[in-house]
C-alpha positions in Angstrom: 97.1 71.8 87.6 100.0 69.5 88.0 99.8 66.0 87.2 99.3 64.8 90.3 96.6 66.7 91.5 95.2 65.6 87.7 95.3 61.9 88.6 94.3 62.1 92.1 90.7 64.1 90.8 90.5 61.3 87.8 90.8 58.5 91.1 87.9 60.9 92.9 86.0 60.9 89.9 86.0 57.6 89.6 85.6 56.5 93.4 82.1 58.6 93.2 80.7 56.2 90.1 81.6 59.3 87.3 80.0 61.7 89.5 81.1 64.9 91.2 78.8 67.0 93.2 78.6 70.5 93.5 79.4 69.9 97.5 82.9 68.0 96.4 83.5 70.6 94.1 83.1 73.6 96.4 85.5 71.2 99.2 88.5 72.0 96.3 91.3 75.3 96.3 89.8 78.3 93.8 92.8 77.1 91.4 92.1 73.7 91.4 88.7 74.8 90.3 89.8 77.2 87.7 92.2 74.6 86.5 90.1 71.4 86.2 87.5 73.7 84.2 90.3 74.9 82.0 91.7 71.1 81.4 88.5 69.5 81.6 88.3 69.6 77.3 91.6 68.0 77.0 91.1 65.5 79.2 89.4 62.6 77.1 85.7 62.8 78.3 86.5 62.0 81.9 85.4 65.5 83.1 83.1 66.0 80.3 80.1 66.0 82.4 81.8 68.4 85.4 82.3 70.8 83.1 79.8 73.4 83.8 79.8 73.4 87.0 83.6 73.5 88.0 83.2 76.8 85.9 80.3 77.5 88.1 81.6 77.6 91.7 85.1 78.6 90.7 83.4 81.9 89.0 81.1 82.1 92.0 83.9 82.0 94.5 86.1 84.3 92.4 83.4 86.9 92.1 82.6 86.8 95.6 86.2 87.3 97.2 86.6 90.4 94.5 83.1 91.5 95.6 84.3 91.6 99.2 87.7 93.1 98.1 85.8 95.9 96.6 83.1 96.4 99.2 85.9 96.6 102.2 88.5 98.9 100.2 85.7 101.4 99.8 85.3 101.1 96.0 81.9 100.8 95.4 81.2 103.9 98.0 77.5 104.1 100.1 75.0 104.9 97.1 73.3 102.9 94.8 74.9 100.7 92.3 73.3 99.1 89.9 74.2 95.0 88.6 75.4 96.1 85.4 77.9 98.7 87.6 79.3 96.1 89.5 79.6 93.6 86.7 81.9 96.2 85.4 84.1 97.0 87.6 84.8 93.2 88.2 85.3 92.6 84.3 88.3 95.3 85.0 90.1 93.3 87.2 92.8 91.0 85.9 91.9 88.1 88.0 88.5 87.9 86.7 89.3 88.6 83.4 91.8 85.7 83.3 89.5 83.7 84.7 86.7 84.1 82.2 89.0 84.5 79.3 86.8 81.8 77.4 83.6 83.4 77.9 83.5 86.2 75.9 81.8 88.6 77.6 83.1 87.9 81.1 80.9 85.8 84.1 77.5 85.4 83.3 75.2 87.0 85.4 74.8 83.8 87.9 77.6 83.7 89.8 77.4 87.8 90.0 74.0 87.3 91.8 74.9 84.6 94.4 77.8 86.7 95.6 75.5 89.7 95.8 72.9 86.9 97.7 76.1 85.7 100.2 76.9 88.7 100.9 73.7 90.6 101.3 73.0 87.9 103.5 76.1 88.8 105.8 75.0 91.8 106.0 77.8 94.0 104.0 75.4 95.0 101.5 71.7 95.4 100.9 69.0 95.7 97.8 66.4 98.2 97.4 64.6 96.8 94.2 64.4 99.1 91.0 67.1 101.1 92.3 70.2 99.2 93.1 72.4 97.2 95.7 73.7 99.8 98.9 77.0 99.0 101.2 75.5 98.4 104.4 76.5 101.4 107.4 77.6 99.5 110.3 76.9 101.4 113.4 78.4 101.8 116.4 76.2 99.6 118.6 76.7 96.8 115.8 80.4 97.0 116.5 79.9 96.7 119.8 77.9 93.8 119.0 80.4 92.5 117.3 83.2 92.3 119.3 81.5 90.8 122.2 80.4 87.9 119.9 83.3 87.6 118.8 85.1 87.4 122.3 82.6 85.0 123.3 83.4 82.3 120.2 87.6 83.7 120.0 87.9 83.1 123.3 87.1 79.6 123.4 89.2 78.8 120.4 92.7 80.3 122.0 92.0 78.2 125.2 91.1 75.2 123.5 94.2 75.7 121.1 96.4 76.3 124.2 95.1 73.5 125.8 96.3 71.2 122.9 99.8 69.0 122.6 100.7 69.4 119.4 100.1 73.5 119.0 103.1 74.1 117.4 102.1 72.3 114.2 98.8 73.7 114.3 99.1 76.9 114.5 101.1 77.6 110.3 98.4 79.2 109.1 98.2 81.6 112.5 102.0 82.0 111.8 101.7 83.0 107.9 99.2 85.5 108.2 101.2 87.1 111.0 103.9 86.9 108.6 101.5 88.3 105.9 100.6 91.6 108.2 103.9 92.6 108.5 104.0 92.1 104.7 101.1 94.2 103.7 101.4 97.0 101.7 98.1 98.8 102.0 95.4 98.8 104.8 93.0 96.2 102.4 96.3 93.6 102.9 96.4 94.3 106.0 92.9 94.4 107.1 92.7 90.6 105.0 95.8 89.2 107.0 94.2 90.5 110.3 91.2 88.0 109.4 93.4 85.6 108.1 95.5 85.6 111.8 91.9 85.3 113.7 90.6 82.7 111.5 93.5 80.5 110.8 93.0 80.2 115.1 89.8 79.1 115.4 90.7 76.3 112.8 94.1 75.2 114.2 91.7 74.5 117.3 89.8 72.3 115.4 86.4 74.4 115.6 84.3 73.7 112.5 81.4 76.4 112.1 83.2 79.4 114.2 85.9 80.5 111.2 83.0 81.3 108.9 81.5 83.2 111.5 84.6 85.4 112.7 85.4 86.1 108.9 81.7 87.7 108.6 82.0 89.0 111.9 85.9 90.3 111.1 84.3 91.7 107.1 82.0 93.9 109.1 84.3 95.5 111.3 86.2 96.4 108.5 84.0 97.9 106.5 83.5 99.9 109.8 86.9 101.0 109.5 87.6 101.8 106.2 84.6 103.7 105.9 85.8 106.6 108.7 89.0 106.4 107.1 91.8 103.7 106.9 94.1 102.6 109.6 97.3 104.0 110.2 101.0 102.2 110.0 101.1 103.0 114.1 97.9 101.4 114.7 98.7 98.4 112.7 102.4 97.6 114.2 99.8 97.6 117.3 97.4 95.0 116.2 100.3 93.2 115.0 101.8 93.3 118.6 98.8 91.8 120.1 98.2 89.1 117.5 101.8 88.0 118.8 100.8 88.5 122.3 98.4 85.9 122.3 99.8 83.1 119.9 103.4 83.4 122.3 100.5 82.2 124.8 98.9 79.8 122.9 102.4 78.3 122.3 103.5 78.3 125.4 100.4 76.4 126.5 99.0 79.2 128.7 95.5 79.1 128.7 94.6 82.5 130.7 97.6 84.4 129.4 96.0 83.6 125.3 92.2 84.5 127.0 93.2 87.8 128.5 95.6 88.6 125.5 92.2 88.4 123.4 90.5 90.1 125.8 93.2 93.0 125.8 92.9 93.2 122.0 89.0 93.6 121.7 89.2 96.2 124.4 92.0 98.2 122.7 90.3 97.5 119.3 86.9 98.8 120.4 89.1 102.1 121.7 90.5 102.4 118.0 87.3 101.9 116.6 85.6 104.4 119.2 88.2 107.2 118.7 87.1 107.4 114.8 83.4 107.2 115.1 82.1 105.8 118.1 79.6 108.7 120.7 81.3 108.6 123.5 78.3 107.0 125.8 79.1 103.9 124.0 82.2 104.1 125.1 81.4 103.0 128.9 79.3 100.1 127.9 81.0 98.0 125.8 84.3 97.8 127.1 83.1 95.6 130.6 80.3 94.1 127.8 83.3 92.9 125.7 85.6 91.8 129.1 82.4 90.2 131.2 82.3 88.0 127.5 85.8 87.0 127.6 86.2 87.2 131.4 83.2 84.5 131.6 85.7 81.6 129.3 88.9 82.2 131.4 
């Protein structure tokens, strides 16, 4: 951690009477976490006490992005896997490893279980007890579901973004992750910047609960995805063609060109989706269900 970033925790730390919550310690970056646990033994007592549970959530938060990363790239597969499984495979990844390099035999078993909780409570996986934790089937009419939620709550973000002065230096994040897609290298990347892009939205527009909702919403429709198969360079230059689409709109301050842009990317999402796995009577029912949604904000 650089000094800075050092002095300005020692200054919180001392603004809160000696005291840092778990709350202000979940508010700080992953590696400001991971950091401040490491340099918290040779800093003279001041973060003595903080200790513990720096290490805590920064484990908890590590384990639970790796957990997702595995769930969504298909590594854990549909059967059962035990705790001891998954503890396991996230001991073999680097990050983790690094992370935990002081504890000898990796994260305890804590911050394993309240990822498992989180995300069981999203809905990517689920528990059957004495047997082991499953990765949840998303159907069809989930996805459906899904999307019109999402239109619903996406929608409102682009206008309200659009409707705003100073767009252009909100909208970064949107900008990076766009970036980032192009970037990717495999469909996980890309699948994670494609969240990023729809996320990093809803926050430029100043909405406070929606970008936890669309990344739950966005994890699901990607474990949808990858589990009929991943998606395809073709399909992806797409996407990426539509995420431009509607932030040209949203920077050039046009309210109904960014809604209908959205609303032209669920529709043609729902027809990638459908063409891998969807029955075709779904097919008539959710397109106007996922336009009527959006149609209803523009």
């Amino acid at each position: 951690m650089p000094v800075v970033a050092s002095q300005n925790l020692q200054k919180q730390w001392i603004s809160f009477n000696g005291r840092l919550t778990p709350a202000d310690l979940a508010a700080l970056p992953q590696e400001a976490l991971v950091e401040l646990a490491d340099q918290a033994q040779r800093l003279p007592g001041l973060f003595q006490q903080v200790f513990p549970t720096a290490r805590g959530v920064a484990n908890r938060e590590l384990v639970l992005h790796e957990l997702t990363a595995l769930i969504l790239r298909g590594d854990l597969g549909f059967g059962s896997t035990r705790e001891s499984v998954i503890r396991k495979k996230l001991l073999e990844l680097p990050t983790v490893r690094q992370a935990t390099r002081s504890e000898q035999k990796g994260p305890s078993r804590t911050p394993i279980r309240e990822a498992l909780g989180i995300l069981a409570h999203d809905g990517l996986i689920r528990s059957q007890p004495q047997v082991g934790w499953f990765v949840s089937e998303i159907t069809p009419a989930q996805v459906r579901e899904i999307l019109t939620r999402r239109s619903e709550m996406e929608a409102d973000a682009v206008a309200t973004l659009a409707g705003q002065a100073s767009v252009e230096a909100r909208v970064g994040e949107a900008q990076r992750a766009l970036a980032a897609g192009e970037r990717a290298t495999s469909p996980y990347e890309f699948m994670a910047a494609d969240t990023d892009f729809h996320v990093a939205l809803a926050e430029a527009a100043g909405f406070v609960d929606t970008p936890s909702i669309i990344r739950v919403l966005r994890n699901k429709l990607h474990l949808f995805r990858s589990s009929h198969g991943e998606i395809t360079k073709d399909q992806a230059a797409t996407v990426q063609q539509e995420h431009e689409r509607i932030l040209n709109a949203v920077l050039s301050h046009d309210r109904d060109l960014a809604v209908s842009g959205l609303d032209g990317h669920m529709v043609a999402t729902w027809s990638r989706l459908e063409r891998i796995a969807a029955p075709a009577s779904d097919s008539a029912s959710v397109k106007p269900a996922v336009r009527e949604a959006v149609g209803a904000k523009g």
